[in-house]
Backbone as CSV, one residue per row, in Angstrom:
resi,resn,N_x,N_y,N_z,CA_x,CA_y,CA_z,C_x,C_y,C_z
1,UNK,33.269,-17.670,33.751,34.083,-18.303,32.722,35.553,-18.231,33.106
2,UNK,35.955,-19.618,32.901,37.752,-19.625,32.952,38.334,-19.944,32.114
3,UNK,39.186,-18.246,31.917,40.485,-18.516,30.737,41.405,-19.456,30.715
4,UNK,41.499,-19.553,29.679,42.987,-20.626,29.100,43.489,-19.618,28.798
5,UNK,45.035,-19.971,30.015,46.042,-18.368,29.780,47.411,-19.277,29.507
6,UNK,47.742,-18.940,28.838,48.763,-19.168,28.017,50.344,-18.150,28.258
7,UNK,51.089,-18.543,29.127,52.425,-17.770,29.142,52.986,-17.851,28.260
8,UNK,54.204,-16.832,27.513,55.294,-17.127,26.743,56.514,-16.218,27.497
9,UNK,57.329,-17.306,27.840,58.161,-17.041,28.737,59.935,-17.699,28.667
10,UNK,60.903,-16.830,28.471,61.871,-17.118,29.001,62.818,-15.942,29.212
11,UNK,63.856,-16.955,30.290,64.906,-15.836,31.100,65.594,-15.757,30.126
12,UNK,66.157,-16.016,29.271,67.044,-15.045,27.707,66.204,-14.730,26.904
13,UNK,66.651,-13.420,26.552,65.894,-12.332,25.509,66.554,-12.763,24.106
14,UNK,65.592,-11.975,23.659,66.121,-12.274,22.303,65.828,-13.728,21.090
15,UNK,65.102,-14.263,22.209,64.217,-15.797,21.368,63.079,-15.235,20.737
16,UNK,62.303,-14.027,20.230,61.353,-13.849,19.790,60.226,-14.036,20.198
17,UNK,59.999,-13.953,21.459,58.887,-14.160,22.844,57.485,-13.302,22.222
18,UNK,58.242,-11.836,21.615,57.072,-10.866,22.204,56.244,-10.918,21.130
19,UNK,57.048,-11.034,19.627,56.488,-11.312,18.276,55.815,-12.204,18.203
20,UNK,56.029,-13.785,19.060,54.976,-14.649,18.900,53.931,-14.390,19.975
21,UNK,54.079,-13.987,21.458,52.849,-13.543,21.376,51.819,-13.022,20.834
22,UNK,52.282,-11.994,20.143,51.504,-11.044,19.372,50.200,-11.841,18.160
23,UNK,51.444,-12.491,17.564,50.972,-13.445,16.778,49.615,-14.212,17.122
24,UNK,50.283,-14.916,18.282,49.383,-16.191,18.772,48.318,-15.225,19.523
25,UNK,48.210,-14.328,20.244,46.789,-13.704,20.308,45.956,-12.889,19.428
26,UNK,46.270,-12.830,18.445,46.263,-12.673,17.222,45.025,-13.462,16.563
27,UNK,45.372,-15.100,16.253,44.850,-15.843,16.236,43.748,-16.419,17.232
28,UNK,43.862,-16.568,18.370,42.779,-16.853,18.947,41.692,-16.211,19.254
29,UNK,42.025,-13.986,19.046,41.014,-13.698,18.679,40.166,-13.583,18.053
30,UNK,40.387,-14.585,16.820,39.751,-15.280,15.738,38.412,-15.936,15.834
31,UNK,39.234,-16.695,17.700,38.064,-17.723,18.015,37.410,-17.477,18.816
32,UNK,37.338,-16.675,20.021,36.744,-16.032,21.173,37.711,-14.679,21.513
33,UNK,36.755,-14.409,22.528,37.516,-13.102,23.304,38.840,-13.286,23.839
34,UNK,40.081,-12.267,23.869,40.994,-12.574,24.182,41.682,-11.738,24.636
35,UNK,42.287,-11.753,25.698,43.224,-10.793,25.923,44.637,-11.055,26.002
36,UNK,45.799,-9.773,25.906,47.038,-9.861,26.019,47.464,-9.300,27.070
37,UNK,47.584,-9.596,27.735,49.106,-9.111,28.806,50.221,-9.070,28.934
38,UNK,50.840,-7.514,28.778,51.851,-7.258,28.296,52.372,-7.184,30.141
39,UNK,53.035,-8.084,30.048,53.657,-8.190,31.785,55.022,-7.880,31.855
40,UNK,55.626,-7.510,30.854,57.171,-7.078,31.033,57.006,-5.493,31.305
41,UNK,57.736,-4.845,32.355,58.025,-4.031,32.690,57.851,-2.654,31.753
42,UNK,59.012,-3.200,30.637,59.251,-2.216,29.285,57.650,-1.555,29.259
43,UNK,57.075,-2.990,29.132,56.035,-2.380,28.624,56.053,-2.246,26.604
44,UNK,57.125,-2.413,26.272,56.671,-2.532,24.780,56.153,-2.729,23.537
45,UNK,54.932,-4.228,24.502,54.088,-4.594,23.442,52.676,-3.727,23.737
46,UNK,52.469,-3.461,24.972,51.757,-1.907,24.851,51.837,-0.717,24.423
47,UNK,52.912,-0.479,24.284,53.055,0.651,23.124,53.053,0.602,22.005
48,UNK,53.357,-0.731,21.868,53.360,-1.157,20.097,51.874,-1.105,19.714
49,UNK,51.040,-1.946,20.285,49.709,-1.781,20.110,49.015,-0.731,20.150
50,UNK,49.041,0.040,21.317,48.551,1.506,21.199,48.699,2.354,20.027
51,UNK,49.966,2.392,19.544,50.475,2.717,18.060,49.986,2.111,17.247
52,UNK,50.034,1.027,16.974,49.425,0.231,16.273,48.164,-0.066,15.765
53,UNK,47.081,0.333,16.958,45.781,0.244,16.188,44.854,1.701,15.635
54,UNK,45.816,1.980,15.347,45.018,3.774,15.137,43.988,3.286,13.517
55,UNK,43.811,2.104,13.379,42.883,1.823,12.285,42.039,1.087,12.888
56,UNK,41.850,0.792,14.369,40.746,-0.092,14.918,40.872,-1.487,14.450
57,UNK,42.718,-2.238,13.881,42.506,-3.591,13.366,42.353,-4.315,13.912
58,UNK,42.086,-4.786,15.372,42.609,-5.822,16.004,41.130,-6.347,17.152
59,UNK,41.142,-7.359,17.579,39.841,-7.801,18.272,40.286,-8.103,19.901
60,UNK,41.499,-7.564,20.111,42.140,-8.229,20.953,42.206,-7.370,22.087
61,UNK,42.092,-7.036,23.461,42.281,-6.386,24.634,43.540,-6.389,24.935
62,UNK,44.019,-5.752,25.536,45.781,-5.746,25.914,45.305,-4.701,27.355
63,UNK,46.216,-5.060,28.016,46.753,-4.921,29.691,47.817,-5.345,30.169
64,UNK,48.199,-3.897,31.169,49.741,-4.687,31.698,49.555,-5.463,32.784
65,UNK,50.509,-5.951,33.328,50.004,-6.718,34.633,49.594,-5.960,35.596
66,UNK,50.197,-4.434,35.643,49.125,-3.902,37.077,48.020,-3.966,36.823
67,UNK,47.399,-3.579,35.680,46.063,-3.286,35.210,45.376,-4.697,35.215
68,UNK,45.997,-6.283,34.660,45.215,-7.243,35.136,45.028,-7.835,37.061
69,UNK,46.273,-7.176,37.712,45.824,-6.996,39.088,44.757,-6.549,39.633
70,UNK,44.614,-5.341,39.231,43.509,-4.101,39.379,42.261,-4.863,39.139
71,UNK,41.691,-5.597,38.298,40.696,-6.785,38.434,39.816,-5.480,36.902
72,UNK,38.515,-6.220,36.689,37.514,-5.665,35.240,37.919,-6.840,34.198
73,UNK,38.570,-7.785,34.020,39.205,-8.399,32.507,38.993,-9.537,32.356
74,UNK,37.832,-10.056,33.411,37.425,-11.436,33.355,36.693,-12.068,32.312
75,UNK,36.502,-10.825,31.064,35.301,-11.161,30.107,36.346,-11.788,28.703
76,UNK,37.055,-12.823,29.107,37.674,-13.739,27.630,38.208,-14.728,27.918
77,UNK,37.928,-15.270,26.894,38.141,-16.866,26.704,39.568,-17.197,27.021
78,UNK,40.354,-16.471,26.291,41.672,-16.948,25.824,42.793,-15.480,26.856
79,UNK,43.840,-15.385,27.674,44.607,-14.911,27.856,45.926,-15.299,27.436
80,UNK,46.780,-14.429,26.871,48.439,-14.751,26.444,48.959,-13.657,27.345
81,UNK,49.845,-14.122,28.009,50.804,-13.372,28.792,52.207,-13.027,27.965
82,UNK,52.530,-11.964,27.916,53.914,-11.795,27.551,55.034,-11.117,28.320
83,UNK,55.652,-12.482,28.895,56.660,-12.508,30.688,57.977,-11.524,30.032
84,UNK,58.365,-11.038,31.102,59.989,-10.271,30.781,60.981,-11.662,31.260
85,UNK,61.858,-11.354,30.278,62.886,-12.266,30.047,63.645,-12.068,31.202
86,UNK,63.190,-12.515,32.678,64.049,-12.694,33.695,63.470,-14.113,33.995
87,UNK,64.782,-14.735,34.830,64.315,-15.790,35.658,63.477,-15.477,36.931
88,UNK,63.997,-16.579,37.863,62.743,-16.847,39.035,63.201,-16.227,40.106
89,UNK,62.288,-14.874,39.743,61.963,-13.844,40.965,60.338,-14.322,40.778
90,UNK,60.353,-13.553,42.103,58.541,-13.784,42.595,58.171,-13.204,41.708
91,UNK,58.294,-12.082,41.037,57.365,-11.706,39.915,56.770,-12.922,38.916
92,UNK,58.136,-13.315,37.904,58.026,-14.267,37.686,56.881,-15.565,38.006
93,UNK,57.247,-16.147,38.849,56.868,-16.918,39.872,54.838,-16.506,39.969
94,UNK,54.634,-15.328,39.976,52.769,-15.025,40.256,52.429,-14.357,38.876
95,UNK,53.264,-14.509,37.932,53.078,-14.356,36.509,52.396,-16.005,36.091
96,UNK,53.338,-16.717,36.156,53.302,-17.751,35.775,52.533,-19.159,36.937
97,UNK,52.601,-18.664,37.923,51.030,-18.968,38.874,49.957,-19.351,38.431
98,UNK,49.638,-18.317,37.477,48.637,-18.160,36.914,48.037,-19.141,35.929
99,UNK,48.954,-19.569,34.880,49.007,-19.819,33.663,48.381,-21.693,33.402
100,UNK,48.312,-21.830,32.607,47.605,-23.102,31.990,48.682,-24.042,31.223
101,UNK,49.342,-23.012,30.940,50.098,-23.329,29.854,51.460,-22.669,29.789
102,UNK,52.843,-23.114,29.746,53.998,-22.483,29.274,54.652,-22.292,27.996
103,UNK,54.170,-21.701,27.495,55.635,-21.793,25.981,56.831,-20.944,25.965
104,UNK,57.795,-22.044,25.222,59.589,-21.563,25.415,59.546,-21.100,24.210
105,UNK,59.372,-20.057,24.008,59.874,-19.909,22.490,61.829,-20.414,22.748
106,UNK,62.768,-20.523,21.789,63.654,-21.036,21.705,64.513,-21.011,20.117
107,UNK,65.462,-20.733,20.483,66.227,-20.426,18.818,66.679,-21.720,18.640
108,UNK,66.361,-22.429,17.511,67.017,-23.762,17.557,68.735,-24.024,16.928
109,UNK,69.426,-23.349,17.848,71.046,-23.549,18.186,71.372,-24.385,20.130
110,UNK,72.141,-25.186,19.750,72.826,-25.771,20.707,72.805,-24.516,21.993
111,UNK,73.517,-23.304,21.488,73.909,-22.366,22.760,72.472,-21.974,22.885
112,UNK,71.784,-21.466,22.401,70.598,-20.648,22.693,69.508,-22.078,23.424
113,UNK,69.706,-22.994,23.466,68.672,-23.841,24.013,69.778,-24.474,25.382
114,UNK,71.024,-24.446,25.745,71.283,-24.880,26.654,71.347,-23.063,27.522
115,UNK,71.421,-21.903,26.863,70.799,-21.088,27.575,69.784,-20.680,27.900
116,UNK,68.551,-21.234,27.751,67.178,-21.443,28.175,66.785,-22.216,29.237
117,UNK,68.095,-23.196,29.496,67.992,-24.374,30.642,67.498,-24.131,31.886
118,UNK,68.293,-22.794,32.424,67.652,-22.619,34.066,66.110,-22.424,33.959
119,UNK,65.395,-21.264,32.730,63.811,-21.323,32.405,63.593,-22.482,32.432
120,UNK,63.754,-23.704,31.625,63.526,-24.983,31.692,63.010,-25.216,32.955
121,UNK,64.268,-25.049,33.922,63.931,-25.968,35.005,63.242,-25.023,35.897
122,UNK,62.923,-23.751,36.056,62.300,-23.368,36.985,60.455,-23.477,36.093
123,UNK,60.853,-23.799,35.172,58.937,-24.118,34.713,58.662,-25.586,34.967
124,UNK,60.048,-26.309,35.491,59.371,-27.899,35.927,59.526,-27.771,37.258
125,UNK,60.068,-27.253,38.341,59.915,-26.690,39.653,58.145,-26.747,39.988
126,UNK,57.781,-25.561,38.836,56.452,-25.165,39.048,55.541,-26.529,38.711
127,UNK,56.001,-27.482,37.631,55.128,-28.478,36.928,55.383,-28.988,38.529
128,UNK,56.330,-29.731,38.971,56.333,-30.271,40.719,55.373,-30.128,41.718
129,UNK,54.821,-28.805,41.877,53.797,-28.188,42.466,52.449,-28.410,41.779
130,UNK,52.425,-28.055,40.550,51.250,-27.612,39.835,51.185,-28.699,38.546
131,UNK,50.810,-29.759,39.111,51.174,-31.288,38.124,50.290,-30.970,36.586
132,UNK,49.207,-29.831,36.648,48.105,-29.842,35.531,49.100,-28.741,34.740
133,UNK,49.887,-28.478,34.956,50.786,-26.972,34.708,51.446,-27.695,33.100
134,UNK,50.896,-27.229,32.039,51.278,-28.385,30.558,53.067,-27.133,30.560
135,UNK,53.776,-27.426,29.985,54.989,-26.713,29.781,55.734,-26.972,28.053
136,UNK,55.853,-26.221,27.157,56.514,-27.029,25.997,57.876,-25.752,25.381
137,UNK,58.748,-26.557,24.854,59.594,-25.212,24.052,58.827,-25.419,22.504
138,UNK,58.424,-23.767,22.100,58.550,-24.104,20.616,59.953,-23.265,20.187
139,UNK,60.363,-24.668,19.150,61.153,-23.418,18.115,60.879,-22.599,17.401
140,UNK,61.642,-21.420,17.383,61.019,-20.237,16.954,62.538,-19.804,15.826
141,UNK,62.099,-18.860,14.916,62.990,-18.790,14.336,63.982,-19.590,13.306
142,UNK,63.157,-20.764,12.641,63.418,-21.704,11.866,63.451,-21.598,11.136
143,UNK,65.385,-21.981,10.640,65.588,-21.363,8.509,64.648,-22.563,8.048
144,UNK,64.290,-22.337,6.899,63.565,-22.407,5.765,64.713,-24.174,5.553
145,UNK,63.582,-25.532,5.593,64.571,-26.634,5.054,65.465,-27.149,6.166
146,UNK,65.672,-26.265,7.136,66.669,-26.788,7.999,66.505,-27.857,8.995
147,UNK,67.428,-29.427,9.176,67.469,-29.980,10.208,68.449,-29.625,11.554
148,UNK,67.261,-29.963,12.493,68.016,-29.782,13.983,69.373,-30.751,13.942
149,UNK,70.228,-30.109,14.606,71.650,-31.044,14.336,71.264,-31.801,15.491
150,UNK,72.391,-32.559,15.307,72.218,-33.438,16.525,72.643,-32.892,18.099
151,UNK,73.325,-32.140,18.403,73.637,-30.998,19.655,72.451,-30.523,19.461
152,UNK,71.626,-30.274,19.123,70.572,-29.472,19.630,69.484,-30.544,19.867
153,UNK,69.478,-31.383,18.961,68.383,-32.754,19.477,68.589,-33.194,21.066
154,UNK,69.964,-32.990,21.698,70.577,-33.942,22.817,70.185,-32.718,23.539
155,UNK,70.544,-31.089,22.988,70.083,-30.233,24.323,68.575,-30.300,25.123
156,UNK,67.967,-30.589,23.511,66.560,-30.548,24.109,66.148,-31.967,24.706
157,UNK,66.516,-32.895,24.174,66.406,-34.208,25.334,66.613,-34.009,26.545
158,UNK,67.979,-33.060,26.886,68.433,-33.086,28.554,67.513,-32.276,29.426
159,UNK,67.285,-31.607,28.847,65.928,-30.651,29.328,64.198,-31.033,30.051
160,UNK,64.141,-31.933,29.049,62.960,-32.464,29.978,61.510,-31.962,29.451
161,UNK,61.827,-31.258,28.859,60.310,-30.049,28.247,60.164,-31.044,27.130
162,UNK,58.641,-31.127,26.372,58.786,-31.674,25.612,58.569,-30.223,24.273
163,UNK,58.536,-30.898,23.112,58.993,-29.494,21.885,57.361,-29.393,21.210
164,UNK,56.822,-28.652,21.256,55.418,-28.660,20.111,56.216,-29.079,18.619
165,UNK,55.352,-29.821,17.779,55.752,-30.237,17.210,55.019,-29.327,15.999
166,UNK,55.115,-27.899,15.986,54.710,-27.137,15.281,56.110,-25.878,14.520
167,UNK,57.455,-25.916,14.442,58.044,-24.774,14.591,57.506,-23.562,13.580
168,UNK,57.919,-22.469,14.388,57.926,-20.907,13.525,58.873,-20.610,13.052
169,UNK,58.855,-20.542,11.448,59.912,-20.405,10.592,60.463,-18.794,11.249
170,UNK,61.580,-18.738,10.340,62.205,-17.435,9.996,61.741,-16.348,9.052
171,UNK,61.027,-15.793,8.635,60.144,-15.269,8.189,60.406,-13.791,7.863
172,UNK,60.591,-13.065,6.931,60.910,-11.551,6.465,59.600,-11.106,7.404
173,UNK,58.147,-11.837,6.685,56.705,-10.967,6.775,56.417,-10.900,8.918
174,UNK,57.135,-11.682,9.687,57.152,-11.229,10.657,57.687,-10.159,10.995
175,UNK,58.737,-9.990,10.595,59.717,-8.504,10.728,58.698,-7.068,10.137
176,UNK,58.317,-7.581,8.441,57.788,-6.594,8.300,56.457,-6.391,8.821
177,UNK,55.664,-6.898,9.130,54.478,-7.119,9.924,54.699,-6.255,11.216
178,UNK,55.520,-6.571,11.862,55.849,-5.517,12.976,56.014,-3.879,12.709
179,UNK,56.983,-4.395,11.795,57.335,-2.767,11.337,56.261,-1.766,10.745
180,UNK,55.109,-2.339,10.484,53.657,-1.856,10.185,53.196,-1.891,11.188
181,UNK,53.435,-2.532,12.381,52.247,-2.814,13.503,50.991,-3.503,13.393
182,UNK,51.526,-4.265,13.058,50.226,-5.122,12.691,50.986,-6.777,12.447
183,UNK,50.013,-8.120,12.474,49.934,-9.146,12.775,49.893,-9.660,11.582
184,UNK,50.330,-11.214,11.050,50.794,-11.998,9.969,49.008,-11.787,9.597
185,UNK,48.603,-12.108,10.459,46.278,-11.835,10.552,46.262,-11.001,9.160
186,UNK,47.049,-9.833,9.020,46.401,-8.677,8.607,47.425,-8.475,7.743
187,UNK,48.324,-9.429,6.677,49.487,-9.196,6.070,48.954,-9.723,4.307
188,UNK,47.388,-10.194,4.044,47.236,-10.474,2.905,48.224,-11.948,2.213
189,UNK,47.617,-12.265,1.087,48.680,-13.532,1.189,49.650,-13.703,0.704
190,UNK,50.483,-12.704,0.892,52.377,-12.821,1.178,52.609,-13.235,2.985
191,UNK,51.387,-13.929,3.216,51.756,-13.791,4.907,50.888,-15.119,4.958
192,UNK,50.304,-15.378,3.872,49.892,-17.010,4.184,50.458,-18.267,4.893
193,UNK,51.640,-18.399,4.519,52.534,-19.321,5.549,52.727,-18.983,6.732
194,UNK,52.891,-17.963,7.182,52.833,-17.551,8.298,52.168,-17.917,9.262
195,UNK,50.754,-17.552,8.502,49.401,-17.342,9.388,49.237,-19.072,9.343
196,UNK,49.843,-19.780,8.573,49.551,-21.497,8.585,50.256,-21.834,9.735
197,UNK,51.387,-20.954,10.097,51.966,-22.192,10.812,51.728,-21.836,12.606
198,UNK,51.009,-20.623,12.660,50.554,-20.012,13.870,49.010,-20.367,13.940
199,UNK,48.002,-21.126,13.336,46.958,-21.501,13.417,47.166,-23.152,13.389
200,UNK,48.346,-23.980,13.049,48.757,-24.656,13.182,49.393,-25.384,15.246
201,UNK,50.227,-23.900,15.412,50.450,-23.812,16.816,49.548,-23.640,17.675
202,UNK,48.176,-23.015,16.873,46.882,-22.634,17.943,46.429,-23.985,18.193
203,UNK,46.165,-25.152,17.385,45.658,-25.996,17.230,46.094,-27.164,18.200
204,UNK,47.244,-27.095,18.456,48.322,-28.098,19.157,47.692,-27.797,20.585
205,UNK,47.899,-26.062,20.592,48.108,-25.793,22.350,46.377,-26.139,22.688
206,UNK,45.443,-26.000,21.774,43.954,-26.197,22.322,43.599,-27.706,21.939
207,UNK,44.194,-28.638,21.582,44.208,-29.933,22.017,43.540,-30.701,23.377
């Protein structure tokens, strides 16, 4: 069996990369087996989890990238990678080798999406090579009501990526969801929207 692995990846921190991973494997262990790969260095969404499931909540496998090197993890449907916010070093580069799929998470401001640009272009470098290689930014971090101005409509035009047409609001119950260790999945329904608009995003990327 071959996974649909799914990167979430960019060279600026601070777009909310690791939270929507979490999320989005989250959800697809809903639908099959799945694993996470926590491929950033830190290492933080492995510790979060380790901490995190001392109640047995979760259906989901997690590994860092040495450990998916090391080989045993071939048994799931679905892989999400969660890349460290550097650009294109070879790490990088056999992280994303791999993958099926790219997502940008992305703050939808003018500066924060024309600082995502060099990621941009080193994930269409790779589309050059690897023509089946799908690539998209989602916005992440979306006030409640808000339209994209027009500087940010033109950043993301110049770019070339196209946008899922799903965004992830701004959301308290993500914050607090973390701060429990645990997933919008497992937040009861003060976390209903949430979980809509990340089963919403599942839906797009398995198209």
């Amino acid at each position: 069996m071959t996974a649909l692995r799914i990167a979430l990846y960019n060279g600026k921190g601070g777009c909310g990369k690791t939270t929507l991973a979490w999320n989005l494997a989250m959800g697809l262990a809903r639908r099959a087996p799945t694993l996470l790969v926590d491929a950033d260095p830190q290492g933080s969404l492995g510790d979060w989890a380790n901490w995190a499931d001392r109640e047995g909540h979760y259906a989901i496998a997690i590994c860092d990238w040495a450990g998916l090197r090391e080989g045993g993890q071939a048994n799931h449907h679905y892989r999400v990678y969660d890349c460290p916010p550097r650009l294109d070093d070879d790490e990088i580069e056999g992280i994303l080798g791999e993958a099926d799929l790219v997502l940008l998470p992305v703050l939808p401001s003018p500066l924060d999406l024309w600082a995502s640009r060099r990621s941009a272009e080193f994930v269409q470098g790779l589309q050059s090579r690897r023509p089946q290689l799908r690539g998209y930014f989602v916005l992440n971090q979306v006030e409640a009501h808000s339209a994209l101005s027009r500087a940010s409509q033109s950043a993301i035009a110049a770019m070339g990526l196209p946008v899922l047409p799903v965004p992830i609001g701004r959301r308290a119950i993500y914050r607090g969801a973390a701060l429990e260790g645990l997933s919008v999945y497992h937040m009861g329904k003060r976390a209903a929207a949430a979980r809509d608009e990340i089963e919403r995003l599942i839906e797009e990327i398995l198209k």
